[in-house]
ChimeraX commands (.cxc) that place a marker at each C-alpha (Angstrom):
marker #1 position 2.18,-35.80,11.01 radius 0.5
marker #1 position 0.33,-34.84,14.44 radius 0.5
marker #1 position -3.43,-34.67,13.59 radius 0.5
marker #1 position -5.42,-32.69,16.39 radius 0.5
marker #1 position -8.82,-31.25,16.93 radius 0.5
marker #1 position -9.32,-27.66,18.06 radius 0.5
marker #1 position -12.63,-25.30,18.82 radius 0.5
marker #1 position -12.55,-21.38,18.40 radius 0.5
marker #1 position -10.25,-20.02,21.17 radius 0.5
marker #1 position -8.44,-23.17,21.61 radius 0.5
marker #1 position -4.98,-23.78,20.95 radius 0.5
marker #1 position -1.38,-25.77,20.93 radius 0.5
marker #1 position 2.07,-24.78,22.20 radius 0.5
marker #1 position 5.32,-26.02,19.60 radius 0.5
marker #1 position 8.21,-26.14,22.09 radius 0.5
marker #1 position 7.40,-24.21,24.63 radius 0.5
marker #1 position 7.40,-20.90,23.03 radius 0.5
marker #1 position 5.03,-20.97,20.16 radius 0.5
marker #1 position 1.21,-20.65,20.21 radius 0.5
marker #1 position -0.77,-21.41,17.70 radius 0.5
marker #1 position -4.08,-20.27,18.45 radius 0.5
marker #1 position -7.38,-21.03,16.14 radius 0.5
marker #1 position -9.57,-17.76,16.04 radius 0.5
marker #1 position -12.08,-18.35,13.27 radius 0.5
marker #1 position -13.63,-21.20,11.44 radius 0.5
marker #1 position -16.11,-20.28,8.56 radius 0.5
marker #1 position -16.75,-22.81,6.08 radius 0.5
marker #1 position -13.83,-24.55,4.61 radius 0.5
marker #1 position -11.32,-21.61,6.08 radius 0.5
marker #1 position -9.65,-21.32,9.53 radius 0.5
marker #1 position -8.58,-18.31,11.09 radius 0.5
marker #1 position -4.89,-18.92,12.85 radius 0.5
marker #1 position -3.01,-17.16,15.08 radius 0.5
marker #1 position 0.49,-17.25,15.95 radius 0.5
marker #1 position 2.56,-16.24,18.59 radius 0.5
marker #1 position 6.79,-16.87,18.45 radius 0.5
marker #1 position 9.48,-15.21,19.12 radius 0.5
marker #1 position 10.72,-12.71,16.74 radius 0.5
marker #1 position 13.89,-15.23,15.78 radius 0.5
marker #1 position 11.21,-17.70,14.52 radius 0.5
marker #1 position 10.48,-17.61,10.88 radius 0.5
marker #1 position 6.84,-18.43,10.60 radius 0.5
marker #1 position 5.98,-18.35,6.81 radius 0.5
marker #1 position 3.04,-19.77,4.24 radius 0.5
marker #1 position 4.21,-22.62,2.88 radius 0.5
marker #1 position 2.77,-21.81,-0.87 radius 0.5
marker #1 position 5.47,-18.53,-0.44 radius 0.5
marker #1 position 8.15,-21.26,0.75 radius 0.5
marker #1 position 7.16,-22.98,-3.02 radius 0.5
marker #1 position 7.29,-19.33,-4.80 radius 0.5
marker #1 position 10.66,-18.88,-3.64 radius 0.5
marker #1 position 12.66,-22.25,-4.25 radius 0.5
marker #1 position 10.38,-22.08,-7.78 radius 0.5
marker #1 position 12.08,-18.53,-8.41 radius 0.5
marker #1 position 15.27,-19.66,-7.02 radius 0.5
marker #1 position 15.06,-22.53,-9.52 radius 0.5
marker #1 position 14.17,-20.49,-12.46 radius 0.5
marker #1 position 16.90,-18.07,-11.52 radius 0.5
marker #1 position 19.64,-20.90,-11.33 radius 0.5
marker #1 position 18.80,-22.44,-14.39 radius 0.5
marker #1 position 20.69,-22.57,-17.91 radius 0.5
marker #1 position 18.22,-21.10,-20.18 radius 0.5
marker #1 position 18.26,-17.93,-17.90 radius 0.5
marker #1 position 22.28,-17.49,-17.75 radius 0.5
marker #1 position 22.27,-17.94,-21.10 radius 0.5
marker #1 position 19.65,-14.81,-21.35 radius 0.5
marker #1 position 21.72,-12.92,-19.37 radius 0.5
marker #1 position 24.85,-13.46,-21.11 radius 0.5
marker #1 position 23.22,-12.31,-24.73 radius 0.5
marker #1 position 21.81,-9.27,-23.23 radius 0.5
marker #1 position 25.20,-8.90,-22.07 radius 0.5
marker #1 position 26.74,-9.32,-25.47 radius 0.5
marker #1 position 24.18,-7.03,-27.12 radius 0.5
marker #1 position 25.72,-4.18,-25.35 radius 0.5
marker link #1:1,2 radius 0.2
marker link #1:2,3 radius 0.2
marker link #1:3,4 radius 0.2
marker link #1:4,5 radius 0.2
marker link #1:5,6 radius 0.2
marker link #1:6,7 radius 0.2
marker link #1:7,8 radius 0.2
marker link #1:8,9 radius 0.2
marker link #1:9,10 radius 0.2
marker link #1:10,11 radius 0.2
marker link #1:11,12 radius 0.2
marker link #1:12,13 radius 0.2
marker link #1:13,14 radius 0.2
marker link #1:14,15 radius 0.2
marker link #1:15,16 radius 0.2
marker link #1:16,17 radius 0.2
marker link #1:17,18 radius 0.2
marker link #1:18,19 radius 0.2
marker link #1:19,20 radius 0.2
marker link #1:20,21 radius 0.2
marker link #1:21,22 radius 0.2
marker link #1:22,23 radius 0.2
marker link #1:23,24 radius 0.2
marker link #1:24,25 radius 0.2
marker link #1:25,26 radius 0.2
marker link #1:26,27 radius 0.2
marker link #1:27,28 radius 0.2
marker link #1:28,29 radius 0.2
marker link #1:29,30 radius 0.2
marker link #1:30,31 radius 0.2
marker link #1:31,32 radius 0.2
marker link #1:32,33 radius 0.2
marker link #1:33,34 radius 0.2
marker link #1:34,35 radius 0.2
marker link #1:35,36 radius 0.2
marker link #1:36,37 radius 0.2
marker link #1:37,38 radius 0.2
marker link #1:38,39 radius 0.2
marker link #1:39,40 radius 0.2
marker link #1:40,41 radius 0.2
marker link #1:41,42 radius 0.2
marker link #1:42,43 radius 0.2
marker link #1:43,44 radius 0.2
marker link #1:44,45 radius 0.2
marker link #1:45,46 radius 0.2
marker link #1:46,47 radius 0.2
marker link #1:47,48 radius 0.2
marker link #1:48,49 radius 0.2
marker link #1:49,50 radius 0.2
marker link #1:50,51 radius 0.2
marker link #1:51,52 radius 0.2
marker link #1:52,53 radius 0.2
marker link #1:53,54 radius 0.2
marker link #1:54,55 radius 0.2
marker link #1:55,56 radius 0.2
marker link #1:56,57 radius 0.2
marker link #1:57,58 radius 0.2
marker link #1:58,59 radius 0.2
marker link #1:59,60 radius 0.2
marker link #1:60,61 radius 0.2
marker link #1:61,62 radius 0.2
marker link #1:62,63 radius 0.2
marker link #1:63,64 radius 0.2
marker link #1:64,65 radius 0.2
marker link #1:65,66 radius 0.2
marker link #1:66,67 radius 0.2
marker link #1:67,68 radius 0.2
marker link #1:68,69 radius 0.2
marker link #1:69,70 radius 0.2
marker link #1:70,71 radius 0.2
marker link #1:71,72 radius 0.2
marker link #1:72,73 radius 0.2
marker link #1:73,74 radius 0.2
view
């Protein structure tokens, strides 16, 4: 992992095409921005958790089995 240091208004460039720009620092939060190209997912990574936890839960026995007695009760 790349640690670097960064005042308001400064910022890094990923690859050539994406910015990431700090805007804000108040307390124990920072403000980020982000500029990338449209074809670049750029996504929290606690909604990248949600989803494989939901995918997980979806895929897993106890919830086919649901399914199939809800199908069998009609």
């Amino acid at each position: 992992m790349l640690i670097l240091s960064r005042k308001i208004g400064e910022s890094l460039i990923i690859n050539d095409s994406i910015e990431v720009k700090v805007i804000d620092v108040n307390g124990d939060k920072i403000k980020l921005g982000i500029k990338a190209p449209a074809d670049v997912k750029v996504l929290r990574s606690e909604l990248c958790q949600t989803a494989e936890a939901n995918r997980d839960s979806a895929n897993s026995k106890n919830n086919k089995q649901l399914i199939e007695f809800i199908r069998d009760l009609k």
